[in-house]
C-alpha positions in Angstrom: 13.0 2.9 9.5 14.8 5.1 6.7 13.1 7.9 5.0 10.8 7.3 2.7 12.1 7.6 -1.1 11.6 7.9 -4.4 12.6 4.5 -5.2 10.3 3.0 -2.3 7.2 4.4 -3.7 8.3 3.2 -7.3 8.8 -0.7 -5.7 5.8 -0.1 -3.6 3.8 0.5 -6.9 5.0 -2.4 -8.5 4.3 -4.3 -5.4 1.0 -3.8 -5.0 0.3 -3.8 -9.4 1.0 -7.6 -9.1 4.7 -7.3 -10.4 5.8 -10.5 -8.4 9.4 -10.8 -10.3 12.2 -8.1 -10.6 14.9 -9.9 -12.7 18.3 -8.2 -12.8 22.3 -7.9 -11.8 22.5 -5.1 -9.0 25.2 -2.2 -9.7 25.6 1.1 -7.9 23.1 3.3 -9.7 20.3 0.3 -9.5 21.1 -0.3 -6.2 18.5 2.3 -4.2 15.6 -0.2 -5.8 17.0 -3.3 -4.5 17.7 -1.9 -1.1 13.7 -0.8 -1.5 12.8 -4.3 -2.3 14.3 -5.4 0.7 12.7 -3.0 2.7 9.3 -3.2 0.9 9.1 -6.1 -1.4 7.3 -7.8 1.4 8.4 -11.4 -0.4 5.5 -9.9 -2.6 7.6 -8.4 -5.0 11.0 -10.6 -5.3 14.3 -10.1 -6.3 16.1 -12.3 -9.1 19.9 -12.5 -9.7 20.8 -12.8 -13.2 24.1 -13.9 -13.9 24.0 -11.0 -17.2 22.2 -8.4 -17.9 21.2 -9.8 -20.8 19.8 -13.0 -19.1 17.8 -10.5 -16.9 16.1 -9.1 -19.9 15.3 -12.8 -21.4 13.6 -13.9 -17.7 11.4 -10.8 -17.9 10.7 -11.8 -21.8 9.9 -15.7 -21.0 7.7 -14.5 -17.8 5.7 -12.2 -19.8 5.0 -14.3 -22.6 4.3 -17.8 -20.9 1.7 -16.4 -17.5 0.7 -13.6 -19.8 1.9 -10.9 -17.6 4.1 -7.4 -17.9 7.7 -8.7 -17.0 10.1 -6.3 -15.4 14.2 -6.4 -15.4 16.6 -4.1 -14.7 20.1 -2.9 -14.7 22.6 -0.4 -13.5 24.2 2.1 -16.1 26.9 1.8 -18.6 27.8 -1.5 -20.0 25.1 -3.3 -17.7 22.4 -0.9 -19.7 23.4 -2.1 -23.2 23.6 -5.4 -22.3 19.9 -5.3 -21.6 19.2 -4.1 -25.0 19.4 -7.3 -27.0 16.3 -8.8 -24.4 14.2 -5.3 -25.0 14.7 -5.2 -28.3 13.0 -8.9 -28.6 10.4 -8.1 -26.7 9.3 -5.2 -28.6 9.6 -6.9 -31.7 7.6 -9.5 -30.7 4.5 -7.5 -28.6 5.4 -8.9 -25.3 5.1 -6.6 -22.3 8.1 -5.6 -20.4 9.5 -2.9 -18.4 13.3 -2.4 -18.0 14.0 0.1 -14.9 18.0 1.7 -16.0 19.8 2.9 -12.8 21.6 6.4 -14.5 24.6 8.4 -12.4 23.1 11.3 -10.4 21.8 14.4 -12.4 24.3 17.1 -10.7 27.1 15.1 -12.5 25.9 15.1 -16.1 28.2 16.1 -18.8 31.0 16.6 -16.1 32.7 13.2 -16.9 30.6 11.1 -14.4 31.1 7.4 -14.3 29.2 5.6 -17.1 27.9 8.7 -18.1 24.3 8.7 -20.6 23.1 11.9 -20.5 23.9 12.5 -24.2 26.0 16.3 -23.1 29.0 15.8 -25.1 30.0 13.3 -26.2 28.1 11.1 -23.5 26.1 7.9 -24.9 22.2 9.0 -25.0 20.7 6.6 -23.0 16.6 8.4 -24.2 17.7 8.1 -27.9 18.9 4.6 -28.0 15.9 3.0 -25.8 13.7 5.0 -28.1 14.9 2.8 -30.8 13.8 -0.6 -28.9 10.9 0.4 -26.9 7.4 1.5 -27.3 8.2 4.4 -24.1 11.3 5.6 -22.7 11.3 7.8 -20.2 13.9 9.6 -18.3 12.5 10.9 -14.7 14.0 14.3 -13.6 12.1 14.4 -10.3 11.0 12.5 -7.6 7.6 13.7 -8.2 7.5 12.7 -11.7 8.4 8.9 -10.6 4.7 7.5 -10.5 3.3 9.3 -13.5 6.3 8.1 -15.5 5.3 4.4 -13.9 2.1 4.8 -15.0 2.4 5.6 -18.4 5.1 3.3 -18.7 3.1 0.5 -18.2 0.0 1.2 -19.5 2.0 1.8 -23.1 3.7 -1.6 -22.5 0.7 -3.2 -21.5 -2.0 -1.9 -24.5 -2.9 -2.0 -28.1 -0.3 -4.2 -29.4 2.0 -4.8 -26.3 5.6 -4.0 -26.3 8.7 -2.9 -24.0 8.5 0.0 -21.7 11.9 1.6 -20.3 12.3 3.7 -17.5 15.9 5.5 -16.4 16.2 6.1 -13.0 19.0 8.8 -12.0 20.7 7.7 -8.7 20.1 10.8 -6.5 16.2 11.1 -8.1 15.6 7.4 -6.9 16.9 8.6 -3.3 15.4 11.9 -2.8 12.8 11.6 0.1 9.4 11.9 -0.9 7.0 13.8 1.7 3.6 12.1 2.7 5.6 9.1 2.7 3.4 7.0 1.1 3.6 6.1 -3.0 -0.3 5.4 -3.8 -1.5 2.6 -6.2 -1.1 3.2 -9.8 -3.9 3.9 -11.9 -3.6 1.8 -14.8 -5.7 1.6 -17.7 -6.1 -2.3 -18.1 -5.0 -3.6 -20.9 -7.6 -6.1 -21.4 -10.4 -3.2 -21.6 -13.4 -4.0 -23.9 -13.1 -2.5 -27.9 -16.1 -3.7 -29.1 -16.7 -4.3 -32.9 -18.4 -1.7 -34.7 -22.0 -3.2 -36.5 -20.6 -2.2 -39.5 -17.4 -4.1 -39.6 -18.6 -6.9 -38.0 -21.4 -7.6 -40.7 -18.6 -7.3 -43.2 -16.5 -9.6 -41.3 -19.5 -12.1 -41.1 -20.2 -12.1 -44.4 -17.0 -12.7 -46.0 -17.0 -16.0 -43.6 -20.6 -16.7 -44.9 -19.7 -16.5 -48.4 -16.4 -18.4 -48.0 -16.7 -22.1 -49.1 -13.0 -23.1 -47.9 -12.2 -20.9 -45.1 -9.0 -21.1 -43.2 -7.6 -19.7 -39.9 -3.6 -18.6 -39.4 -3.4 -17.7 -35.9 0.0 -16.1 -34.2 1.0 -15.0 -31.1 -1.5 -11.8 -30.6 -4.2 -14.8 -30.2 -2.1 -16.4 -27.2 -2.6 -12.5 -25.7 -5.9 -11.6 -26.7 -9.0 -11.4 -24.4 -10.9 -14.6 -25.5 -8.5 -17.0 -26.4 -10.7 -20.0 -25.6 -13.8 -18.7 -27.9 -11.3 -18.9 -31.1 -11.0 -22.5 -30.5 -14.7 -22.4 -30.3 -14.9 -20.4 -33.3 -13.2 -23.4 -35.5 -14.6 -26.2 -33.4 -17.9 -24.6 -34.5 -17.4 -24.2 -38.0 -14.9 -26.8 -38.6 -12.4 -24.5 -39.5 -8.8 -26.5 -40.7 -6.1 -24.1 -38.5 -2.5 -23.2 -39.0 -0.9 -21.6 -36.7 2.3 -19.5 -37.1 6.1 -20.4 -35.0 5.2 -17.9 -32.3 1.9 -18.4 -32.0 2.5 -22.4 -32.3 0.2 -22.3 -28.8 -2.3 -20.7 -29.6 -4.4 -23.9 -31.0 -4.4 -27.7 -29.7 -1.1 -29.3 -31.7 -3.2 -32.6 -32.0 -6.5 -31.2 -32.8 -8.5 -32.6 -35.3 -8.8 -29.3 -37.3 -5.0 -28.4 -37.0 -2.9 -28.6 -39.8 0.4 -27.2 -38.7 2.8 -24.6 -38.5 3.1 -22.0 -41.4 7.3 -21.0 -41.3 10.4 -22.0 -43.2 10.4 -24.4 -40.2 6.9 -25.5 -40.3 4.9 -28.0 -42.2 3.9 -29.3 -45.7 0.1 -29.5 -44.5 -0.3 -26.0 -43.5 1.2 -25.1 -47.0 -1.4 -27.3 -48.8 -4.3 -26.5 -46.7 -3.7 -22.5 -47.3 -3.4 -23.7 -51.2 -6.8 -25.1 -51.0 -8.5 -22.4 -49.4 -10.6 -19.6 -50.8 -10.4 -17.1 -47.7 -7.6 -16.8 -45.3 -8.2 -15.6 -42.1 -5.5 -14.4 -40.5 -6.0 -13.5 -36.6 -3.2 -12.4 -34.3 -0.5 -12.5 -36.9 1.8 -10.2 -39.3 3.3 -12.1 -42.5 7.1 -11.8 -41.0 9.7 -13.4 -43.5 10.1 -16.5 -41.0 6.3 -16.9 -41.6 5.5 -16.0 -45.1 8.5 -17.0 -46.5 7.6 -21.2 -48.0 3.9 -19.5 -49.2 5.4 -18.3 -52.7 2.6 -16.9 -54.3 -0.3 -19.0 -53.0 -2.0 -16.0 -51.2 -3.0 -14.5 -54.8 -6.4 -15.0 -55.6 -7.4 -15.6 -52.0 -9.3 -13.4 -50.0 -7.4 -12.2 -47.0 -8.9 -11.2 -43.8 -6.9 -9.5 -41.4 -7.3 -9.3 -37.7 -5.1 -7.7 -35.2 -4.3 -5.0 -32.9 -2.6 -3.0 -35.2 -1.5 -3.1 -38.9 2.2 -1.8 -38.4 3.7 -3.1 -41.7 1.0 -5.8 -43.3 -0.1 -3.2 -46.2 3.6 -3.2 -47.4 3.5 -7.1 -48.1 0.0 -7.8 -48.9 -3.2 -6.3 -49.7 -6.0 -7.6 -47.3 -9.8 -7.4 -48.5 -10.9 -6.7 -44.7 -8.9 -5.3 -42.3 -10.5 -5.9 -38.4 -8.2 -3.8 -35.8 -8.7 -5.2 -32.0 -8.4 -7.7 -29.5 -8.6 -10.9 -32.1 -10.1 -12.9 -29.2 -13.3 -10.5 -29.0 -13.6 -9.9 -32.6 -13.5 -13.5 -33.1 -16.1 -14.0 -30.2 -18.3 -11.2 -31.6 -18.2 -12.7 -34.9 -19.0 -16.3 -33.5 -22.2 -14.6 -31.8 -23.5 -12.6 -34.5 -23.1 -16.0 -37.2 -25.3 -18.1 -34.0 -27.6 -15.6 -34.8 -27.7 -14.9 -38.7 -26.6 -18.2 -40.1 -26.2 -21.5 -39.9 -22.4 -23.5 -39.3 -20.4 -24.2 -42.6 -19.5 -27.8 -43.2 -16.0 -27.5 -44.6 -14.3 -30.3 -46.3 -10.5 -29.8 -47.2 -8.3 -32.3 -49.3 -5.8 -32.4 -46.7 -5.9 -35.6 -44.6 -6.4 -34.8 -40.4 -2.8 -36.5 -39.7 -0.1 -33.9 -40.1 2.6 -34.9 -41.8 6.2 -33.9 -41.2 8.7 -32.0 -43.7 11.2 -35.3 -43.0 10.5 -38.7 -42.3 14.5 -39.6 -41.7 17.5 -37.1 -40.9 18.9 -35.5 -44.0 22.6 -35.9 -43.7 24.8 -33.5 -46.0 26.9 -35.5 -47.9 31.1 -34.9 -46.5 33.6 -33.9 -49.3 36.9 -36.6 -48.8 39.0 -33.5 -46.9 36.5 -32.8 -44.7 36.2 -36.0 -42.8 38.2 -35.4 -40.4 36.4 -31.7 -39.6 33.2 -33.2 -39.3 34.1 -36.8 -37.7 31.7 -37.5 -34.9 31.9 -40.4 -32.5 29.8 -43.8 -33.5 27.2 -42.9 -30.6 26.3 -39.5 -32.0 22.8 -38.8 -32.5 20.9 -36.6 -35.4 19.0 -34.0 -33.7 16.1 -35.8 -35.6 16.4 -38.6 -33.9 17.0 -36.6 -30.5 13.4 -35.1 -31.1 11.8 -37.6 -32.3 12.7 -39.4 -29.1 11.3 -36.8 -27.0 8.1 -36.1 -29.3 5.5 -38.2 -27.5 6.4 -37.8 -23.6 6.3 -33.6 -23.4 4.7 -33.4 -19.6 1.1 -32.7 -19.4 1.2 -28.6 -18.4 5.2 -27.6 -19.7 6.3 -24.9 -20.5 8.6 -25.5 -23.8 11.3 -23.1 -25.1 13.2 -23.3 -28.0 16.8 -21.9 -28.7 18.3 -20.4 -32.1 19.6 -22.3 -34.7 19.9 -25.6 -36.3 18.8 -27.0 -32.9 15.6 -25.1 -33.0 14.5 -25.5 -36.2 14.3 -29.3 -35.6 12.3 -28.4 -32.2 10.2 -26.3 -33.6 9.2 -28.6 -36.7 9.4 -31.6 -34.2 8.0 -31.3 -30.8 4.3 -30.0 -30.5 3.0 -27.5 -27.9 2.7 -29.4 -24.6 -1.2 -30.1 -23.9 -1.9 -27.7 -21.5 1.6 -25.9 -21.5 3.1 -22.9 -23.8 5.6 -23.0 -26.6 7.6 -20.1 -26.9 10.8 -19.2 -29.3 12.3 -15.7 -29.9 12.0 -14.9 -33.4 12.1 -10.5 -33.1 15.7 -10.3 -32.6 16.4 -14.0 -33.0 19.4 -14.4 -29.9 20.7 -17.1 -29.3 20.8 -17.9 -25.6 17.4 -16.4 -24.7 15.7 -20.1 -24.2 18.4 -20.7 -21.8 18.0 -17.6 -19.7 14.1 -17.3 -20.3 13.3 -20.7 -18.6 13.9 -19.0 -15.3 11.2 -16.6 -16.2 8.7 -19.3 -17.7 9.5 -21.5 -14.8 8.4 -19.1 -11.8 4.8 -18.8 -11.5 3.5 -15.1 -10.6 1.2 -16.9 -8.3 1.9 -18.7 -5.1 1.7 -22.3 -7.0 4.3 -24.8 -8.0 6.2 -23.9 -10.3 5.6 -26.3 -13.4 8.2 -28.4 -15.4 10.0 -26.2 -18.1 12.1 -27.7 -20.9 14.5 -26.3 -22.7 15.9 -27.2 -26.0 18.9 -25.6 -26.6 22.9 -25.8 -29.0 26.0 -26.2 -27.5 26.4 -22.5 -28.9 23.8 -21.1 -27.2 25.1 -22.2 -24.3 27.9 -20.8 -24.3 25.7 -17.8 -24.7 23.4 -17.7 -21.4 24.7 -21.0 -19.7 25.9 -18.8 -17.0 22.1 -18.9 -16.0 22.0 -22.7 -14.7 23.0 -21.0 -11.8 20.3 -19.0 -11.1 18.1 -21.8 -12.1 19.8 -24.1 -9.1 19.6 -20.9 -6.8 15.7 -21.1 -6.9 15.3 -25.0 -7.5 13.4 -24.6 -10.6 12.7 -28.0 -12.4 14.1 -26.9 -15.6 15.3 -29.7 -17.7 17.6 -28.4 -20.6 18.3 -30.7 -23.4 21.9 -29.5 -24.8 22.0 -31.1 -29.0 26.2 -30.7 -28.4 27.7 -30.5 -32.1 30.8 -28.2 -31.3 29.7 -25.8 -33.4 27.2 -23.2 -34.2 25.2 -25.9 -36.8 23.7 -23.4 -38.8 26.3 -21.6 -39.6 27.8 -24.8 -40.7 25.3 -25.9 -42.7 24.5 -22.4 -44.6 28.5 -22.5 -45.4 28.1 -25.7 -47.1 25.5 -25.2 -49.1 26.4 -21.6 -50.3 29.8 -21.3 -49.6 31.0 -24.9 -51.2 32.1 -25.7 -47.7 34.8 -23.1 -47.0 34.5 -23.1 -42.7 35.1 -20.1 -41.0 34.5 -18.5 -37.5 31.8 -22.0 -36.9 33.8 -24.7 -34.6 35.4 -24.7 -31.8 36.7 -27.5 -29.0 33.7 -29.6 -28.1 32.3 -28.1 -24.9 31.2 -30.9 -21.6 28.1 -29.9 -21.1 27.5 -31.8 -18.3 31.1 -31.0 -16.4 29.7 -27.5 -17.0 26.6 -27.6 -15.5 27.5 -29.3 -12.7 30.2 -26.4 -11.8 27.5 -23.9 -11.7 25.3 -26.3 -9.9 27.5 -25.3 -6.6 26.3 -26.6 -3.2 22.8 -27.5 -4.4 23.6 -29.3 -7.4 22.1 -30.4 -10.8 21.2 -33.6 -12.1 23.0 -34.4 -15.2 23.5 -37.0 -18.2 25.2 -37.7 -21.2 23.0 -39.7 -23.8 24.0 -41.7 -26.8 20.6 -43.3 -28.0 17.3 -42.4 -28.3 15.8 -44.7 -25.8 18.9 -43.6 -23.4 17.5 -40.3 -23.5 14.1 -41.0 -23.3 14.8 -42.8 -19.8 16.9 -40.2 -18.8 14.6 -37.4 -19.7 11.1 -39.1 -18.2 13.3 -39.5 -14.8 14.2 -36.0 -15.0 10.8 -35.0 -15.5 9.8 -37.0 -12.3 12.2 -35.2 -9.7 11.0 -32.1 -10.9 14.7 -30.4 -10.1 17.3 -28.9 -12.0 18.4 -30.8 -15.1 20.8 -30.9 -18.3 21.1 -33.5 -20.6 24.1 -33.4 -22.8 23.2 -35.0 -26.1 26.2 -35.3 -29.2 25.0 -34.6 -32.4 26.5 -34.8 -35.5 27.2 -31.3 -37.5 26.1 -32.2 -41.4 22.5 -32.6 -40.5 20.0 -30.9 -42.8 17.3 -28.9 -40.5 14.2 -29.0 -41.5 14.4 -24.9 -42.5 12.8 -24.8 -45.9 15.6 -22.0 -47.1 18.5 -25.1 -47.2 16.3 -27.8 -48.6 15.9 -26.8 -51.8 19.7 -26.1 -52.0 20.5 -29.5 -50.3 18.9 -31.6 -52.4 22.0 -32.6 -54.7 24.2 -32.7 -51.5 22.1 -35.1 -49.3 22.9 -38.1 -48.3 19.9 -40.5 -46.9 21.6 -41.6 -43.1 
């Protein structure tokens, strides 16, 4: 056996922490922790090829976020280590826990023109400075006996208070210096799910404001689908009768047909969660900031209102509102706290709202901008084209039981996102921090294997032809490990948005949006190799239905390319108001 080293005792950790996935593209000064993975992994701790760094970054992101777990990725130097720093950048933004482990050239040749050098001497890139600006932690280990300290601290900052990305950068010779004792030890990790308990004070507050409240109303966002007690915050509404929105992150965090929900508050969400906020006197809002995307079709309804916050931390809501209460914590136990002292001191709330229990949609047909005469022959598309409306409207009533859903950038997501509910059972996830398009596509390899030894579960992707051409590169991994991911391409030739955001505010002058229409399904199948992909090319709704419900049931690889036209209208509140004189009813 070769000697023990740094790099052993760092996979060894991570081995025995529970890290089960280690997404990545190998290089030379990342290489020492694959070679220890192979040696130690103990098909406990598994490698994952990437087909880009950034892809690597994504997996770790859609791992973390769907099984509720600290995702790791990682990457050699240079180029490979800013490619990864789209994917940490989104997890940070959006509190998901991640670690990225950067392979850096040996120490002794720092500053002395070493390949890919980022030791910031010179004028060398400063590999601590710019993780700084996309992590939570960065730390640069200097000595093999630092490793495990670093390790620890890395993860526990990922892991608590509000979670976030954690980056580690590994010099080559550090991660193969020989560590004596030869043995790592097991990290000693604060958990991240430790008990913060509700001061009396606060909590009476918090109970009496939802006491006094005569139309209450919850908002609930992704820090709910994290916290401690999920399940007693559905208990909490169910109790009450509390109507619930929920925001586009957090679009899992409450049953999509629930009685009490009313919809999704975002410039993609719905009418009903607008109305119910408007009716309510106190707004409750749990696991969630007020991020443009979210706050943005509210206007000015929150004045007047009493607003509740509850969250791990109140980074930036003082600087666009002014809440009445402010609750820091785990919203799950604040929530559950709150639900046991109100069994106690008072009696259930009947709440009545005007808003019916059916949720209603934004659009009830496609909106189809209307083509000037010299345009037609830019925007033709062939008689079987579909309107991503109709494409999701298709697929709205047979989600699987238990999938895991994950939405893409742009025109294409917007419609999901307004569409298609959270499967029962399953997660919903879209990247909203950083907003990449691509990370749907490279993120189903992560929400599609399990941390657990268990099957892993049907995961859908709905995705552009852009965004493709982003992260497509990653069917292959998905056909290397068999995962059933079925990815639903809405194939416009274009990047959709962009198209419709120049026609609305730039009186249709096209630029840098279209390019030759891309065969999805020719390109799948090349990166299907030996093993293969099932693909299809749909032209009608029920066509696709078929096709995707057979999918579904062979549980293996999938893409369906689906042509849509490009002058559709999303339903993305910012272009509706300006595409009201320019619509034409299909």
């Amino acid at each position: 056996m070769a000697t023990y080293r740094t790099c052993d005792a760092l996979v060894e950790a991570l081995r025995d922490f529970g890290v089960r996935y280690f997404f990545s593209v190998s290089g030379a000064n990342i290489e020492p922790v694959h070679d220890s993975i192979y040696l130690y992994g103990c098909r406990r701790l598994i490698s994952v090829l990437a087909k880009h760094e950034s892809g690597a970054a994504f997996m770790a992101d859609a791992h973390a976020r769907v099984h509720k777990t600290l995702g790791v990725c990682g990457s050699t130097s240079g180029g490979a280590m800013l490619n990864l720093l789209a994917g940490v950048a989104e997890a940070n933004a959006e509190s998901v826990p991640l670690l990225a482990l950067v392979g850096q050239p040996p120490t002794s040749l720092w500053g002395k023109g070493a390949f890919q050098d980022s030791s910031g001497i010179g004028r060398a890139l400063n590999a601590v400075e710019l993780f700084r600006q996309v992590s939570k932690y960065t730390g640069l280990i200097h000595k093999p006996d630092e490793a495990l300290a670093h390790l620890e601290e890395a993860i526990t900052v990922s892991l608590s208070g509000r979670p976030g990305a954690s980056v580690l950068l590994l010099p080559r010779d550090v991660l193969l210096s020989e560590i004596p004792g030869g043995k790592s030890g097991s990290l000693a990790i604060r958990s991240y799910r430790a008990s913060s308990p509700v001061d009396e004070k606060t909590l009476g507050a918090l109970a009496r404001t939802f006491s006094q409240s005569k139309r209450p109303v919850l908002i609930l966002g992704h820090g709910v689908l994290r916290s401690i007690k999920h399940d007693r915050i559905i208990e909490f509404a169910e109790r009450h009768s509390v109507p619930t929105v929920v925001t586009l992150s957090g679009k899992g965090a409450f049953p999509n047909r629930h009685r009490l929900f009313r919809g999704v508050l975002s410039v993609s969400g719905h009418p009903t969660a607008i109305r119910t906020i408007a009716e309510a006197d106190v707004v409750f809002l749990i696991g969630a900031g007020l991020n443009l995307m979210t706050r943005a079709p509210l206007g000015d309804i929150l004045q007047g209102k009493r607003l509740v916050y509850i969250n791990a931390d109140d980074d930036y809501i003082d600087r666009i509102a002014n809440p009445d209460l402010k609750v820091l914590g785990d919203a799950g136990e604040i929530i559950s706290s709150l639900l046991e002292w109100l069994e106690v001191d008072s009696t259930p709330i009947p709440v009545s709202l005007e808003t019916p229990i059916d949720l209603d949609l934004e659009q009830v047909e496609p909106l189809v901008l209307a083509r000037k005469p010299d345009d037609s022959a830019r925007h033709s598309c062939t008689p079987t084209s579909l309107t991503m409306f109709e494409a999701m409207q298709a697929l709205r009533d047979i989600i699987p039981y238990g999938a895991h859903l994950l939405i893409d950038a742009g025109n294409a997501g917007a419609t999901a996102c307004h569409l298609l509910p959270c499967p029962e059972e399953g997660t919903f996830a879209t990247a909203l921090g950083m907003g990449g398009m691509g990370w749907a596509v490279a993120g189903s390899v992560g929400a599609a294997l399990s941390p657990r030894d268990e099957d892993p579960r049907v995961t859908i992707v709905i995705t552009g032809d852009g965004a493709l051409l982003m992260n497509g590169n990653e069917i292959n991994t998905i056909v290397a490990h068999q995962l059933p991911v079925i990815m639903i391409v809405l194939n416009n030739a274009a990047h959709g948005m962009c198209i419709t955001r120049q026609t609305l505010f730039f009186d249709s002058r096209f630029e840098a949006v279209e390019y030759p229409e891309v065969n999805a399904e020719i390109f799948a199948r090349s990166l299907g190799g030996t093993l293969g992909i099932h693909t299809a090319r749909v032209t009608s709704p029920q066509e696709l239905r078929e096709v995707f419900s057979r999918f579904v049931a062979e549980k293996k690889p999938a893409l369906i390319d689906v042509p849509v036209i490009k002058d559709e209208v999303p339903p993305f509140t910012p272009f509706l108001a300006a595409a009201r004189d320019l619509v034409a009813m299909k």
